[in-house]
C-alpha positions in Angstrom: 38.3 92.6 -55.1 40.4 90.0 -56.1 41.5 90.1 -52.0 38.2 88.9 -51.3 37.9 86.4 -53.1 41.1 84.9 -52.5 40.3 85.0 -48.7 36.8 83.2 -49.4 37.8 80.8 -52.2 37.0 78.0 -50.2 33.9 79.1 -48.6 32.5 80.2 -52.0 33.5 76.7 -53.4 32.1 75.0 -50.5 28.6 76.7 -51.1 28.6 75.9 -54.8 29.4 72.2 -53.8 26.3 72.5 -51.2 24.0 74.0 -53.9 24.6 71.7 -56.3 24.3 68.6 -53.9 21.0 70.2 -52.5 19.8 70.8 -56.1 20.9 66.8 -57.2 19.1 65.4 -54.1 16.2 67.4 -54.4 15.8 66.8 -58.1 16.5 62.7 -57.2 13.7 62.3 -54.2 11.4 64.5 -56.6 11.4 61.4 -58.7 11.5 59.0 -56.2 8.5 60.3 -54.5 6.0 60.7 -57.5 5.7 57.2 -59.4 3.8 55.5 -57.3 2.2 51.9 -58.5 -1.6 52.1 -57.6 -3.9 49.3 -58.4 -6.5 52.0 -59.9 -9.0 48.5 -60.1 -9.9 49.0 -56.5 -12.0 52.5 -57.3 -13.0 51.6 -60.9 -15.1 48.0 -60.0 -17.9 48.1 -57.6 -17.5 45.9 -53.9 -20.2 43.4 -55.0 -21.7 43.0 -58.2 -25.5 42.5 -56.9 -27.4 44.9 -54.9 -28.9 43.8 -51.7 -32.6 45.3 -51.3 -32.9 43.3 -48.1 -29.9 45.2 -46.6 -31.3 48.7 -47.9 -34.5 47.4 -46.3 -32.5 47.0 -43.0 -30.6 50.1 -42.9 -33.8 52.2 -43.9 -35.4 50.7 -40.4 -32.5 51.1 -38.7 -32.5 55.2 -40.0 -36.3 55.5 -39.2 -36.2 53.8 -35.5 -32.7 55.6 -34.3 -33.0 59.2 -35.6 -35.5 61.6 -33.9 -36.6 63.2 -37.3 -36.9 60.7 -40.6 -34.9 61.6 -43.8 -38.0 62.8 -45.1 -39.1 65.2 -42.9 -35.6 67.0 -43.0 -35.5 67.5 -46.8 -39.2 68.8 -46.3 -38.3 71.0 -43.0 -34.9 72.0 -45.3 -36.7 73.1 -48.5 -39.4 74.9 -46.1 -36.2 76.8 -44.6 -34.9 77.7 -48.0 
């Protein structure tokens, strides 16, 4: 036994040197990688603070006049299915 190790006293140092780099680095980038600064602001506050009806309006015309069934009749032809 003590053959054996003497023969592979360098490769067994080598690996715990290796293992303990890989274990600092991973620990390290680990650390790194998880504090990250987000302005949280951006999902708490609404994009304007008035509501457009006239834009509603618009988009509800643009829905009815481009889509070959209205809103409407798909939730009534869904709930029909169901």
């Amino acid at each position: 036994m003590k053959d054996i190790i003497k023969k592979y006293i360098s490769a067994i140092i080598l690996l715990f040197v290796v293992v303990i780099v890989w274990a600092g680095l991973a620990f390290f980038l680990d650390s790194q990688s998880s504090y990250s600064e987000v302005n949280i602001e951006i999902y708490t506050n609404p994009m304007n603070s008035t509501f457009s009806q006239e834009e509603l309006d618009d988009v509800n015309k643009r829905t009815l006049r481009t889509l070959p069934v209205s809103p409407k009749e798909f939730i009534n032809l869904s709930k029909s299915i169901n």
